[in-house]
N, C-alpha and C positions, 0 to 999 in steps of 0.2 A: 958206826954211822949215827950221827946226832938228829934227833928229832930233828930239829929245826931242820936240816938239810933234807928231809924226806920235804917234809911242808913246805919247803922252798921248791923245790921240782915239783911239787902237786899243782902249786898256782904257775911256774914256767908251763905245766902243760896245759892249763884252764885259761891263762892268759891271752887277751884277745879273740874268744871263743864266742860265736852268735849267743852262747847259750850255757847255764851254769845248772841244768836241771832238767829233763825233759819237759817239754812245756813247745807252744806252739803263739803266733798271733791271733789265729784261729780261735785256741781254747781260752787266751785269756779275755777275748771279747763275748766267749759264752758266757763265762763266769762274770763280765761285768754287766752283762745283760740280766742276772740272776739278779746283783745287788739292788737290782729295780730302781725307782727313779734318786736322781741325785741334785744336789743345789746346782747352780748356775755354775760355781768356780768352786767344785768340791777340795776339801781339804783331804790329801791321801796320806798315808803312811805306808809306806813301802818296805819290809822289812826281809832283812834278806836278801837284799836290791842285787846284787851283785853287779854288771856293768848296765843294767838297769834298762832289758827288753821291754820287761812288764810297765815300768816307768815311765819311758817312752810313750808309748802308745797309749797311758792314760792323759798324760797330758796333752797328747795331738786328738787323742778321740773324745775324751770327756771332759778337756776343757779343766783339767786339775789342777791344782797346786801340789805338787810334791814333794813333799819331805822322804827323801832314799834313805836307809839307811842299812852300811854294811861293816862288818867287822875291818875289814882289808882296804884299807886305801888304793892300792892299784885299781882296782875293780873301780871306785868312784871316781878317781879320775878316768878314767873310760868314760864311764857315764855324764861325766861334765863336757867332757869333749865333744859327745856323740850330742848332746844339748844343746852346744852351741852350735856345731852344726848343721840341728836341723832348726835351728833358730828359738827352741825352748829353754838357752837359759834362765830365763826370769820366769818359767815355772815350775825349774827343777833344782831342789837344797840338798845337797847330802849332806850326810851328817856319820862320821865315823862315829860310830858307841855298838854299845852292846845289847843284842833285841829282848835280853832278861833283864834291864836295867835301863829303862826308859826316863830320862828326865820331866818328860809332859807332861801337863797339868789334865785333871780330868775334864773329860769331853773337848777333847782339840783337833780328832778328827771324824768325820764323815762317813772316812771308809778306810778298814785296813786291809793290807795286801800282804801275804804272805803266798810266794808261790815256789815249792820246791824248799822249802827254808824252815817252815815248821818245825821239823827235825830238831835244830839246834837244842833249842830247848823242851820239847815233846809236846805232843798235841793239848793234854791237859792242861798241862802250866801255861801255855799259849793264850789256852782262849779263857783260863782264871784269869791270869796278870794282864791280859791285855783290854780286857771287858771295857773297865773303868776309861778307856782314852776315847770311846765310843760318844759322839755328839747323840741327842735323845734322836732318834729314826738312825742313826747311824747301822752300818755295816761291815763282816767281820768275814772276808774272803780268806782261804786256804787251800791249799790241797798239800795232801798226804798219802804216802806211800802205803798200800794195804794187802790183805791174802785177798785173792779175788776166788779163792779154793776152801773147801771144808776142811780140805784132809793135805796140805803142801807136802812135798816131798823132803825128807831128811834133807837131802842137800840143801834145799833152798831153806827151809826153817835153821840151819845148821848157819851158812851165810850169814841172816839176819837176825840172828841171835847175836852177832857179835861186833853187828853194826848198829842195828835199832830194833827194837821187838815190834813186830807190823800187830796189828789187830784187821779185821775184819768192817766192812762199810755199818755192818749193822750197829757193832761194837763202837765205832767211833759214834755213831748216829747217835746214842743212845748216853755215851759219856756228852755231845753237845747239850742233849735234853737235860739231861741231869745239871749239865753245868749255867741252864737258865738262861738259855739261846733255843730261839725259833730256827727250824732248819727253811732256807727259803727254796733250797734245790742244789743240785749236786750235778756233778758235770765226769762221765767216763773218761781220764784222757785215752784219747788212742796210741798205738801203738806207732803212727807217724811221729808223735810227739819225743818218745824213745831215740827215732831215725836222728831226728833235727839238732838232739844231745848226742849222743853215740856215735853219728856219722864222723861232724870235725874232732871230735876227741878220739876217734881211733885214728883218723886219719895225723892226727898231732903225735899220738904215740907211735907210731910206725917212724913219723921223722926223728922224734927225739934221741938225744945222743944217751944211751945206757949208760957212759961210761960218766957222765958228769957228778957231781956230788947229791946222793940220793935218789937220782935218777932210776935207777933200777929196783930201787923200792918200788919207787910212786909208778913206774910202772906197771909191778907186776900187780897191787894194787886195783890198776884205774883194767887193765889186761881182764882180773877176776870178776870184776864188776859188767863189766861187757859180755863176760861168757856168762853168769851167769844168767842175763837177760836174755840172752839167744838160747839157752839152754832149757832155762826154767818160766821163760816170760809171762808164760798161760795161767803163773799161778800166784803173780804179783801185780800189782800196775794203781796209776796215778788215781788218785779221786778229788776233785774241787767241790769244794763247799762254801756255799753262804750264807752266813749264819746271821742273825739280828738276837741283841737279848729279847729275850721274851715279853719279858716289861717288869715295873715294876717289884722287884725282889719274886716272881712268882717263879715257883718251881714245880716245872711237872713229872709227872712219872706214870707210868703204865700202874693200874687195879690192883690190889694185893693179889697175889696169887691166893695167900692163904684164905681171903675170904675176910681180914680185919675190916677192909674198906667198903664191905656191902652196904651196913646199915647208915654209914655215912654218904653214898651214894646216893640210895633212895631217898635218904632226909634231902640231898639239895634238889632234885626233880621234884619233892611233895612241898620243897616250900616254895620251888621258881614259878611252880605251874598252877592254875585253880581247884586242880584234882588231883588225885595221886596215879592220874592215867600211867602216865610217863614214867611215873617211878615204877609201876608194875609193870609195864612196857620193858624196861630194863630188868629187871629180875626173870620175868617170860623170856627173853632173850637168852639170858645168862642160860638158862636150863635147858639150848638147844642147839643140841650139839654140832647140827648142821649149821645154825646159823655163828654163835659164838667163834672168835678168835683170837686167842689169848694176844695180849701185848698191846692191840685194841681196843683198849677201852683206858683213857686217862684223864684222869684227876689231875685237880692245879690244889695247891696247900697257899695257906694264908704268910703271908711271910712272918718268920718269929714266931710261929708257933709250933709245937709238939702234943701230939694227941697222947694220949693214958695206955691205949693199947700197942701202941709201937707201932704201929699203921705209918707214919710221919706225921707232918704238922696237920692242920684243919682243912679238909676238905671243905673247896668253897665253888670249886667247878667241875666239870664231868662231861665229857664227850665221847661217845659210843659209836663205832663201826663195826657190823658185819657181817656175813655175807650175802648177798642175792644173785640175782640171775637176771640176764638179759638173753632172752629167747635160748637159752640152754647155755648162755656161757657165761664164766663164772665173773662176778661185780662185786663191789661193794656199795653199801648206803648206810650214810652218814645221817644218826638219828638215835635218840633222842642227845640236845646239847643242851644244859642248863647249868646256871649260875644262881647262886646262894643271893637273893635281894640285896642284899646290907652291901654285896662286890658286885653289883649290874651297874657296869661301864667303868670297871679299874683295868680291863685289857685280860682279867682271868680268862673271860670264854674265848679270845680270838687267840689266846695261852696253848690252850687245852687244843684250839681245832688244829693250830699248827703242828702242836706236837702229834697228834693220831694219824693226822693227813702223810704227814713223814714215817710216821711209824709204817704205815699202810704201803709207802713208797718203799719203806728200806725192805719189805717182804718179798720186793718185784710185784707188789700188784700194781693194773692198770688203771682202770676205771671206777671211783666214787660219783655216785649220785647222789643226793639233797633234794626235798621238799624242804623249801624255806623261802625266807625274806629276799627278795631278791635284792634289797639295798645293803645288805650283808652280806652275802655268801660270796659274792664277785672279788670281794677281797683279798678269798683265798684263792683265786683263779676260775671258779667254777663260771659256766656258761651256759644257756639253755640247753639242755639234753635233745631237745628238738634239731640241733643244728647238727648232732650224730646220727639223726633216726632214730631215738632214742625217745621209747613214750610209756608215763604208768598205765596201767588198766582201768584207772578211772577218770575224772576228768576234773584236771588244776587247770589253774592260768598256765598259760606257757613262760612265762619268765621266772613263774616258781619252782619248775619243774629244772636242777640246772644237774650240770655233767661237772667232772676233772678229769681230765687226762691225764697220769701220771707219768707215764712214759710213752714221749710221741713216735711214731714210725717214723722212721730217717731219723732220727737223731744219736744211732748207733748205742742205745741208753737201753736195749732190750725191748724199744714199741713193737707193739703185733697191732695190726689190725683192729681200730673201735667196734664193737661189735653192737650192731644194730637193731631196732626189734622190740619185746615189750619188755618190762622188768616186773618178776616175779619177785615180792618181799619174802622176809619168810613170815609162818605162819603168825607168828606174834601180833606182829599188824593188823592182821585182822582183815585184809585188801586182797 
């Protein structure tokens, strides 16, 4: 049996199918709710379009222009079809090419859309090669398949070893940061999403005839991939990401472990601040061991450069979280943040807060608080703590005083309960 006849019966049974990927209407309007706000008639790139759900529905809800694009003609004309008849042909282009080989010139779109499609070319190369097509504020949507397990079971690591090597939420989070993207937030798909794939493609394979040419490849195939998800589901599943570069060439990364990065740290707090408060503030920190948590604490480097110690390039920003209490349960506070003078207002400090803020998320923590600027910190989501019950032991303004939710209750994303009350620093502080 020749390749091509497996491949030919894989799109006979994908053809005309809701759905080329698990994936929902549902989650793709969380994820475009993450991309935060968009121009009037955003420019979209769709990749991976396949008969173009995701497509669809950016163009009827956000008002997009999109350019689909997918390897397989069948699938686009679908999508053209399904355009015209809901009257979006004149904001939907496909374009058959290849999603590693993009003709566009830099910064030509808004927002890129990859849902279920990543894969092709792997999560890394995706979001290196595709950076560059980002308009300046632009957005870089995805979702990728991962272990949702420390320890997956042979069978299912055995599977996906010989389909795609999954990594871990934290492990993808952490190649985003590296690769010089802000994470803006990340979306659980659920397990209906699975349903909404799996339902018509089983129900496609039970009709299909075995006996046609390749046929009973691509069945036993599409058959494996179905059991395994009923078998080992608990220990795989979807994750959506949306990601923004960072800015400007900045690249962050979590403190040395080794300790190269300390006296670099303290230099940018002793030269941001009028005393060396902050920077001993940050070293009293580091030395407690209740308070301290590794991963927690990142650096932004200057772009093009390399430090003498192997450290990486020049620390020029630094942002610190960790831990407190709010009436006995466990928080975090975000403090001290400081930028090197020579880079105050290149986008390093809002660099550094997004990367820790993420970091702090991808741990499963809930709750960061802030003493700060209130014409800052709202940027990153944060709100007045007051609006949780949420109060320090001494007395700020109330709009200095602000909260983040990391993960809210109901949104099936691991929320527990905000937990109300006063917040205990630790002893560093000095409060």
């Amino acid at each position: 049996m020749t390749q091509n006849a497996i491949t030919n019966a894989f799109f006979t049974l994908h053809h005309g199918l809701p759905r080329q990927g698990p994936g929902s209407d549902a989650t793709t309007r969380k994820l475009l709710a993450l991309a935060g706000e968009l121009p009037a008639r955003p420019r979209v790139l769709d990749l991976g379009s396949g008969p173009g759900r995701s497509a669809l529905l950016l163009a009827a809800e956000a008002g997009a222009e999109v350019t689909a694009v997918d390897l397989h003609e069948p699938f686009l004309t679908e999508l053209r079809a399904a355009a015209d008849a809901r009257g979006l042909a004149d904001s939907v282009r496909t374009v058959q090419a290849d999603m590693g080989e993009l003709p566009y010139p830099d910064g030509s779109f808004d927002l890129i859309w990859a849902e279920s499609s990543v894969y092709c070319i792997g999560f890394d190369t995706a979001l290196d090669s595709w950076r560059r097509l980002l308009a300046p504020g632009g957005t870089l949507v995805v979702t990728e398949c991962e272990w949702t397990t420390d320890a997956p079971s042979g069978a299912a690591r055995a599977f996906w070893e010989q389909h795609y090597p999954l990594r871990t939420t934290e492990e993808n989070t952490r190649a985003a940061l590296a690769a010089g993207y802000a994470v803006l937030g990340t979306v659980s798909q659920p397990e209906s999403d699975w349903d909404e794939y799996y339902g018509p493609l089983g129900a496609r394979a039970d009709a299909a005839d075995p006996g046609a040419p390749g046929m009973a490849e691509a069945l036993a195939g599409t058959r494996a991939e179905i059991a395994m998800r009923r078998e080992h589901g608990a220990e795989f599943g979807y994750t959506g990401y949306a990601l923004r570069p960072a800015g400007d060439g900045w690249r962050t990364r979590p403190e040395s472990a080794s300790g190269a990065d300390r006296a670099a740290v303290h230099a940018v707090h002793a030269a941001a601040f009028e005393t060396e408060a902050e920077a001993d503030l940050v070293d009293a920190l580091r030395a407690d061991p209740g308070a301290w948590l590794d991963g927690l604490s990142v650096v932004a480097e200057a772009p093009g450069t390399d430090s003498a110690d192997g450290a990486g390039g020049e620390v020029v920003a630094h942002a610190l979280i960790t831990r407190c209490h709010v009436d006995g349960a466990p928080a975090l506070c975000l403090a001290p943040v400081a930028v090197l003078p020579a880079y105050q207002g290149t986008g390093a400090g809002s660099a550094v807060v997004r990367a820790v803020l993420h970091a702090a998320r991808t741990r499963g923590e809930q709750l960061v608080l802030v003493l700060g600027h209130p014409d800052y910190y709202p940027r990153f989501g944060f709100t007045p703590a007051s609006g949780y019950g949420i109060r320090p032991s001494f007395e700020v303004p109330d709009e200095a005083m602000m909260a983040l939710v990391l993960a809210r209750p109901g949104t099936g994303d691991g929320g527990k309960p905000v937990p109300s009350g006063t917040i205990a620093y630790p002893a560093a502080f000095g409060v």
